[in-house]
N, C-alpha and C positions, 0 to 999 in steps of 0.2 A: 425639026422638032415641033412636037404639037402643041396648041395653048393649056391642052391638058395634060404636059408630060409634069410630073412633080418638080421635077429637077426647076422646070420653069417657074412656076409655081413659087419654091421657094427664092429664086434669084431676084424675085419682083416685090416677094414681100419683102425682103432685106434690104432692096433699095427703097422702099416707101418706107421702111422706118428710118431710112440713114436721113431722106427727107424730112420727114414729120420730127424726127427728132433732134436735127444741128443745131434748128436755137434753141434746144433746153440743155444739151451736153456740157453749156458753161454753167448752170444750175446744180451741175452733179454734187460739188462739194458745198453747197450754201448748210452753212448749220443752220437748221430749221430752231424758231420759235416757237410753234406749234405741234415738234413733232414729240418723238417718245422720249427726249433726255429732259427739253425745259418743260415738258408740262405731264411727263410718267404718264401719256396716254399712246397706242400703238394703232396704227392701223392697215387692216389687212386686206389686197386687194386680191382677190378670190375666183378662182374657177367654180366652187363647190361652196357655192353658197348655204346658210342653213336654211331647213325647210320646214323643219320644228323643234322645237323645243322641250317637248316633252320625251323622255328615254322610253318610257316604252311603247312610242312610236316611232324614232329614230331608228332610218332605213338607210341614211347614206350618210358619208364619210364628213359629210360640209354640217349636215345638227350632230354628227358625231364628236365633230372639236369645238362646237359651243356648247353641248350637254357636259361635255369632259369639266368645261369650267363652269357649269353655275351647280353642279352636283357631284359631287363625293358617293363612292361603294366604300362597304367596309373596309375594302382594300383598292389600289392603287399602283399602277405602274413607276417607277424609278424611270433612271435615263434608258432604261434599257427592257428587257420582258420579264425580268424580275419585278415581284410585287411587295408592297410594303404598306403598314397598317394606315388607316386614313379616319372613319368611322370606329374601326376596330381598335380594340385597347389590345395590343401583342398580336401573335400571328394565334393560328386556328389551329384549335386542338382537335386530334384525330383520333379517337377512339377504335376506332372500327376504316373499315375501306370505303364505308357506306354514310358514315356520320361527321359532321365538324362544327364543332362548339366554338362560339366567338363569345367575347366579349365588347361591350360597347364601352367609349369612351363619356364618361360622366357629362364632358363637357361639351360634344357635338349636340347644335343645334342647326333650325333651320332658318331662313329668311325672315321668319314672324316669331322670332326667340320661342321657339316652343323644340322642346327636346327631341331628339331624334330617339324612338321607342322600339321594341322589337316586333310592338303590330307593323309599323312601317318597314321593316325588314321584311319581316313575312309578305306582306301586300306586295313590296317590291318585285318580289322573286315570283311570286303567284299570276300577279296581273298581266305579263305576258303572253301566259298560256292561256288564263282565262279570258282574254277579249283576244285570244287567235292574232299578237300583233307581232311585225316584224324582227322585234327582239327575241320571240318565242323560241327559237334554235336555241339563244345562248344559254337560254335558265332553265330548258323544259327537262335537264336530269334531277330537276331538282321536285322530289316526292312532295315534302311538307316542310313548313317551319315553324318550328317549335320555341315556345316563350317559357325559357327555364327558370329564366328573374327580371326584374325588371332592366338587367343591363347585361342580360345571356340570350342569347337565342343559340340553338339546335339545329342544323340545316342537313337532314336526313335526305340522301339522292334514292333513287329508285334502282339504284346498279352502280359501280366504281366505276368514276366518271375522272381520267386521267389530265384532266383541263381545269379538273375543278379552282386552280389558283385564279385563273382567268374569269372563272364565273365569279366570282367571290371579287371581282371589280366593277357585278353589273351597280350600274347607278342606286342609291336609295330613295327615293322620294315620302310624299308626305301623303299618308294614304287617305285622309279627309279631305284636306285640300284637294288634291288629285281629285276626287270623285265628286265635290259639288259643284265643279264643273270642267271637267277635261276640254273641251273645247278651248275656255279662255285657259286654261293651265296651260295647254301646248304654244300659247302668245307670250302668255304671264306668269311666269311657273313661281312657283315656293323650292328653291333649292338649300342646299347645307353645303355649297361651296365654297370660294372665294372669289368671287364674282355673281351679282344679281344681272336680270335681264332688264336695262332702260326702255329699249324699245326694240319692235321686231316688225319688219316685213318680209314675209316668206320670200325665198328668191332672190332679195334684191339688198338689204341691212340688216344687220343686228350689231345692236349697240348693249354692251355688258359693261358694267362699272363694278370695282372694287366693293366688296360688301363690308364696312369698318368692323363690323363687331362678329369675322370669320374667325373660326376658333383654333383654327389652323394655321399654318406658315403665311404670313402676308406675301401676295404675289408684288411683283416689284414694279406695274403701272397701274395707274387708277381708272384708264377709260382701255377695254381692247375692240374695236369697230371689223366685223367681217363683211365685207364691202363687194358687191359682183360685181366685175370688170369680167366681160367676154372676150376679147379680146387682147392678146398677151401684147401687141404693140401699145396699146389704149394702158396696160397694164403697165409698162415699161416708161411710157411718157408722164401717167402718176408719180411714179417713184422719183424721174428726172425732175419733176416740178416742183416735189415736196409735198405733192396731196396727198401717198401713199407712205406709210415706213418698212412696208414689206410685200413682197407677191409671193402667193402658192395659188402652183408649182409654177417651176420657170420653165417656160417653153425653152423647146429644143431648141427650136428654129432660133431662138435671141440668145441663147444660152453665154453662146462667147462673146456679145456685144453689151446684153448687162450690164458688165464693171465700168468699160472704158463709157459707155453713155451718163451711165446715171449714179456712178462712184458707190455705190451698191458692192455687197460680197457675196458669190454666190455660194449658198451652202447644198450639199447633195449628202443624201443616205440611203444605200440600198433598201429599197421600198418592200415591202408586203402585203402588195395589191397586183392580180393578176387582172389584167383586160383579156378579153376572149370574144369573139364569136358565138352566140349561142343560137339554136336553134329549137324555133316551136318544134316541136314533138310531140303537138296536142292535134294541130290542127295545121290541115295546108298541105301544101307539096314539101314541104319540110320534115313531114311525119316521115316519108321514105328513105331510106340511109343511102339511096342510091341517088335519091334528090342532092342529100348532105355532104358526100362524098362528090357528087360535080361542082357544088358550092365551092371543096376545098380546091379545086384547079381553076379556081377565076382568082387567084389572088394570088403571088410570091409574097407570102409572109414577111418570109427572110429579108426583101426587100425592101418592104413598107415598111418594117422596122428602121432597116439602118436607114430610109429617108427620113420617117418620120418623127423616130421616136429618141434615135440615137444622137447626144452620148447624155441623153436623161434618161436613159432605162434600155433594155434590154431583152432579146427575145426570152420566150418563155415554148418550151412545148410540151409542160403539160398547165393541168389547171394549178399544182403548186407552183408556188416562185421559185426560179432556178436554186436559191440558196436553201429554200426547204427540206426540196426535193433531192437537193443532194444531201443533207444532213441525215435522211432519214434514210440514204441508200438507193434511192430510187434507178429505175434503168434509163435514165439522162441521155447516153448515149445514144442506146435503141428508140428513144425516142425523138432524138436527133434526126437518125436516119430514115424515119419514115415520117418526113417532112416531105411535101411534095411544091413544087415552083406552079408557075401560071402555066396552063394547057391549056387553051384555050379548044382544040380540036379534040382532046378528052371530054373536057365536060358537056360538048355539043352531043359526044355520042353518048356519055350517059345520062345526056335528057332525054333523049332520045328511047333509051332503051326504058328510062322509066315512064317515056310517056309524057311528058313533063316538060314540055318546048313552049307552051302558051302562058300570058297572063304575066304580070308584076307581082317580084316577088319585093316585100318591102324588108326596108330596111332601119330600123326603130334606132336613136341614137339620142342620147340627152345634151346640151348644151355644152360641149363641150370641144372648145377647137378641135383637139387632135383626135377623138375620139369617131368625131365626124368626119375628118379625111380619112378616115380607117374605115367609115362606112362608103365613103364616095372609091374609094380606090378599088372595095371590093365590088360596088354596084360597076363600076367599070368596067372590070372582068367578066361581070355577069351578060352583060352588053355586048361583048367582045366573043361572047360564046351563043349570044343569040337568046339569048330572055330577059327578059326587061323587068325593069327594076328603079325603082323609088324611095329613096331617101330620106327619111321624115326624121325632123329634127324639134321634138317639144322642149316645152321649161320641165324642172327637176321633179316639181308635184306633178304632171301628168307623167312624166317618163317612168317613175316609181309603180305609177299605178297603171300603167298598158306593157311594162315590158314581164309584168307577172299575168299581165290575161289568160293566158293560153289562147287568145282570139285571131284569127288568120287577119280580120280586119283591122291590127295592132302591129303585127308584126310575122313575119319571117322569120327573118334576122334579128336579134337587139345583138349591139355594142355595148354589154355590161363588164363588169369588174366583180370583182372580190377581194375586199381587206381582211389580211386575217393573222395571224400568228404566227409563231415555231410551229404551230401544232397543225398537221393534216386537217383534221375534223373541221377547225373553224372555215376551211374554203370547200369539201367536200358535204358536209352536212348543208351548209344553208345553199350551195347553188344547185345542190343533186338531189336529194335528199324526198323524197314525196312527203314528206310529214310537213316540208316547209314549202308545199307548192302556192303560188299564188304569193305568197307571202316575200320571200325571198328566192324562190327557185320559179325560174318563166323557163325551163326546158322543158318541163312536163314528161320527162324520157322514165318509162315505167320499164322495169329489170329485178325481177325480186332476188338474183342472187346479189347485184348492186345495193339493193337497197340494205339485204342485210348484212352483206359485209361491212357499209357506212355504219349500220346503228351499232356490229357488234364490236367493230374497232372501237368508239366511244364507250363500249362498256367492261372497258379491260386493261389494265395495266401494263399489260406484257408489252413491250414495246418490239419483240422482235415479232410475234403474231400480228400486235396492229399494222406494219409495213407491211406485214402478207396481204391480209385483208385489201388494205388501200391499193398496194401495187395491183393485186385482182380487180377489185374496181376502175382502179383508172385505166385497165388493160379492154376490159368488157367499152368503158365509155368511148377510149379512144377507136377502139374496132368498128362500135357503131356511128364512128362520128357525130357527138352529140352535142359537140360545140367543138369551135377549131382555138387554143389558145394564139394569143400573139406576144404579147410584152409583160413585163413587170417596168414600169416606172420606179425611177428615182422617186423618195420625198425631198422637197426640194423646196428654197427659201431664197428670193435673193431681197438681202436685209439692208437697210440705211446704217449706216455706222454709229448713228444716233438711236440706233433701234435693238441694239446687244442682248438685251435682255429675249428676244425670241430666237429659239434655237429648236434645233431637228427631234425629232424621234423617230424608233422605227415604226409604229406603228402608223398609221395614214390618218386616223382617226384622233392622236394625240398628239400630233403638228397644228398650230408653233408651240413649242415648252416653254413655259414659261418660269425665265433663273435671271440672280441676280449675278453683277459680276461681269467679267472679259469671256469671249468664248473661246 
């Protein structure tokens, strides 16, 4: 067996952690002084660190659970995809399929006690679209906003937009604030949450403290720290030592070792975040589907899942989450069976046929352990068929901004994700979509009957048409090979027993919740 077989791999890292970790497994049970029960502060040692702060520039899942806490939308996720009023006084009135009237709560305010107003609404919802930024998928159904009274606003869409409960939780912010200087705002924002921002360093810490005079449910610690640990061992010996009171996500690879090391519980919830494969389709040997489709025989999926990713997550084969995609009827099955394992001798001849046997094709991956054995595993097969291939592993601010280039000299390959909902839309709009290219979509894959099946499905209620639609789309994508899915991860917590108060959601971007109480 080789030093590259995974199996080895993983047998080696489980013994360097049973090392690195014997003297702190009698630490498991020490009740912390410093941790989240004596002193109501948490802290959280992170894959997905944040990288800003500001919502409408929030592009990944790590400023997506520090923006959730230092800013309130008029509305608000529960424990679950249901929404509940937050900014908003009552739920939203629906006049029409096209209009929805809110009222604002008298007493929401922001960070610098000044009221939260319906120009700040309207900005909210506008500024995405108007500075082109990565939020701009979730709000661009949204036409205009309308200031009825000083505690109504009007939120007119440009077509019946069946997500709308969703949009109606983008963040609100403070539209003067914001604009005299977004620079330091995305460091030092003015939010109306329950939680301010102490201090920030992209990538590396963010430190949020309880805000006293939130005019909302007091959350139940006064400090919460999102802390980057790279490494899930490094991550695991925090926890044993008492430096940490929780990790996300729990590596697979420690998953069963957790409890017994570091008296830790580990909590798991079926996740709504697809990993995939995607492929430039701007630029490169990747533009060819015959490139893409030998791509798909350097790699057994099927495999590199259950080594890698299993029992935290799950294969996936389409870009919905398995549990979406069956809710919504999808053909699961048939796209089961047109999975294909590693061929090495296949994909040699359709380089071949395409022409396309020279040169490194790369391979773009953000900092992310397991993300990046899923780009090593695949550059190995590329190897293995005779094209060579390179691995490039940046921090989260460049990966953001090169795996939407469309530039050959960025990528080939990226190893991205999509968090998204119950709802189709939120994973097929922003990773396919041409309106969000650069933005949120690096396939750059142009199809107009694709594209407007995405846009007309979001503009229609009919729920048995939109699965026509989408299943047509994702039939056209998957034909052209335009990304190969792999997994849905678990979201996943393993929490200090002193640390109760953080608990799961489904969503990826609303992990840890924060509740008082037993779990």
């Amino acid at each position: 067996m080789s030093e590259r077989d995974p199996h080895v791999r993983r047998r080696r890292l489980l013994g360097a952690a049973g090392v690195g970790l014997a003297g702190t497994a009698g630490l498991a049970g020490y009740a912390r002084t410093t941790g989240a029960a004596g002193s109501a502060r948490a802290r959280l040692a992170t894959l997905d660190p944040p990288v800003t702060l500001d919502p409408v520039e929030a592009a990944s899942v790590g400023s997506e659970r520090a923006v959730e806490k230092l800013f309130d939308g008029l509305y608000a996720y529960d424990d679950g995809l249901g929404v509940v009023p937050r900014i908003a006084d009552g739920p939203p009135r629906r006049p029409d399929a096209t209009t929805a009237e809110v009222d604002l709560r008298a007493d929401a305010r922001f960070q610098n006690g000044r009221a939260v107003t319906p120009e700040d609404v309207a900005y909210s919802f506008e500024a995405p679209v108007a500075e082109d930024a990565p939020t701009k998928w979730r709000v661009d159904p949204v036409e205009s906003v309308e200031t009825v009274s000083a505690s109504t606003v009007r939120v007119h869409l440009s077509h019946p937009y069946p997500a709308l409960d969703h949009l109606l939780t983008h963040p609100v912010v403070p539209k003067a604030e914001r604009e005299a200087n977004p620079e330091r705002f995305a460091r030092d924002p003015v939010g109306s949450g329950p939680f301010a921002a102490a201090s920030f360093t992209p990538e590396k810490k963010t430190v949020l403290d309880r805000w006293g005079e939130y005019w909302g449910e007091t959350p139940p610690v006064d400090r919460l720290v999102f802390a980057a640990v790279g490494s899930p061992v490094t991550q695991m010996m925090g926890l044993a030592t008492n430096r940490s009171d929780a990790i996300q996500p729990v590596s697979p690879l420690l998953a069963g070792r957790v409890a017994d090391v570091t008296g830790a519980s580990v909590r798991r919830r079926p996740g709504l975040r697809t990993v995939y494969f995607g492929f430039n389709c701007n630029e490169g040997p990747t533009t060819d589907p015959a490139v893409r489709e030998a791509i798909r025989y350097c790699i057994d999926v099927d495999e590199a899942v259950e080594e890698l990713v299993e029992p935290l997550g799950r294969r996936a084969y389409g870009l919905l989450p398995p549990q979406v995609a069956e809710a919504w009827g999808m053909p699961t099955e048939e796209w089961r069976e047109t999975a294909v394992g590693q061929n090495a001798e296949r994909a040699r001849r359709l380089f071949r046929e395409a022409d396309a046997t020279s040169g490194q094709l790369k391979i773009l991956t953000p900092p992310n352990p397991k993300l990046k054995e899923l780009g090593e595993t695949l550059a190995r097969g590329l190897r293995d068929a005779g094209r060579g291939a390179l691995v490039t592993e940046t921090g989260w601010e460049r990966y953001l901004d090169r795996y939407v280039s469309g530039a050959e000299r960025d990528y080939s390959v990226f190893v991205g994700s999509v968090a998204g909902t119950a709802d189709p839309d939120s994973y097929l709009y922003p990773a396919v979509h041409e309106n969000v290219e650069g933005l949120t979509n690096g396939l750059f894959y142009r199809d107009e009957g694709v594209m407007e099946a995405i846009a007309a499905a979001r503009a229609t209620t009919d729920r048995a048409e939109r699965r026509r639609l989408y299943e047509s789309a994702l039939s056209t994508l998957a034909d052209e090979h335009v990304y190969l899915p792999v997994c849905t991860f678990a979201n996943s917590l393993a929490v200090d027993p002193d640390a109760s108060a953080l608990r799961l959601h489904p969503l990826a971007g609303r992990t840890p919740r924060l509740v008082g109480g037993e779990p």
